[in-house]
C-alpha positions as CSV (number, residue, x, y, z in Angstrom):
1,X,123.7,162.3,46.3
2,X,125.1,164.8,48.5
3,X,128.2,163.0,48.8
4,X,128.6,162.6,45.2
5,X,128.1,166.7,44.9
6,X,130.9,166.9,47.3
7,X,133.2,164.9,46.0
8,X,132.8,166.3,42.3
9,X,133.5,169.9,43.7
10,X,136.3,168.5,45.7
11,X,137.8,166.8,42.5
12,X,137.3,169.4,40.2
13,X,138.8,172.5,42.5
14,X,142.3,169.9,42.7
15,X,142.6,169.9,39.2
16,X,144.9,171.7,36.6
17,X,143.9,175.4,36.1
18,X,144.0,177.1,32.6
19,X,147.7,178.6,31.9
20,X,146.1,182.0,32.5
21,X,145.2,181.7,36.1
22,X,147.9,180.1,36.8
23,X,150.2,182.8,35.2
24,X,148.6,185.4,37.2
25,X,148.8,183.5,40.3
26,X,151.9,182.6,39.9
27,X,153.4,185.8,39.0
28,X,151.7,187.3,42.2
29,X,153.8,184.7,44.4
30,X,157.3,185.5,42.4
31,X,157.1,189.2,43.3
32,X,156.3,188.1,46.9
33,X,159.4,186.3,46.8
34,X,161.2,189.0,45.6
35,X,161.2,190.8,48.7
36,X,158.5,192.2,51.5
37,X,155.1,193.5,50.4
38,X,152.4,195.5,51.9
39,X,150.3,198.5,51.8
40,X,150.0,202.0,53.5
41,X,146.8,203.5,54.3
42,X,146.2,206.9,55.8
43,X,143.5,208.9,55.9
44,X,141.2,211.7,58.0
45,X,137.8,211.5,59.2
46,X,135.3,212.7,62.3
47,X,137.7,210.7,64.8
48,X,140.8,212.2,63.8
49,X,143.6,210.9,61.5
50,X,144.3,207.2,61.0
51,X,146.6,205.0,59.6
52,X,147.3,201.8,58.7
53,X,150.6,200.0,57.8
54,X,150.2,195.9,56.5
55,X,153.8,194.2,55.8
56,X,154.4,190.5,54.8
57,X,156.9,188.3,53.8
58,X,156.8,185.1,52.3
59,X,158.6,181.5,52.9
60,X,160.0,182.0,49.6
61,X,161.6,185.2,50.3
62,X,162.9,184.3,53.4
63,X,164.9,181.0,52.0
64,X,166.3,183.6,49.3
65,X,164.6,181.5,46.3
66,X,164.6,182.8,42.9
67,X,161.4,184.7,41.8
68,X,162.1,183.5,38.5
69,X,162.5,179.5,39.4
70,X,159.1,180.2,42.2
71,X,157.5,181.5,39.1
72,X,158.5,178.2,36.4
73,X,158.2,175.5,40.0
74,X,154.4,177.1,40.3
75,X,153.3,177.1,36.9
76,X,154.2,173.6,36.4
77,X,152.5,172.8,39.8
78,X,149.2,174.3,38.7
79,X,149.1,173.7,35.0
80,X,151.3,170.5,34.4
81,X,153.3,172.6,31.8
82,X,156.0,175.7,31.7
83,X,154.6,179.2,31.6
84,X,152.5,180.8,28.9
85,X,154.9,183.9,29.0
86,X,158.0,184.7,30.6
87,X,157.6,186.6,34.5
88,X,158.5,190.2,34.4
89,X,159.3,191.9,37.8
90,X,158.7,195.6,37.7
């Protein structure tokens, strides 16, 4: 029976995901491809001042795809259709 649990949960994370997600997944991946992303952090506390710098860069960026074509290729992955709405970069 356990096995049969499994397997359901296994089946069911593989399949298509409503256009929403996938819209907002997808649009977090085409601004990654539009060039590096991170965060700063700074901040003071009993041990002084500290910061923190996180910068990443994706596959996608580096082979200079299109944030627009990674956004359209990943809806269609997820969904098995083209986007809800069209991607806007800010």
């Amino acid at each position: 029976m356990k096995q049969v649990l499994t397997l359901c949960a296994f089946v069911t994370a593989c399949g298509p995901v409503s256009p929403q997600l996938a819209a907002r997944q997808c649009e977090e991946r085409a601004r990654q491809a539009d060039g590096p992303f991170g965060q700063v952090a700074v901040g003071v506390g009993t041990g002084g001042a500290r910061s923190q710098i996180e910068l990443g860069v994706t596959s996608d960026y580096l082979a200079g795809r299109d944030p627009y074509e990674v956004y359209d290729s990943c809806v269609r992955q997820k969904t098995g259709q083209g986007p809800i709405r069209p991607l806007v970069l800010l």
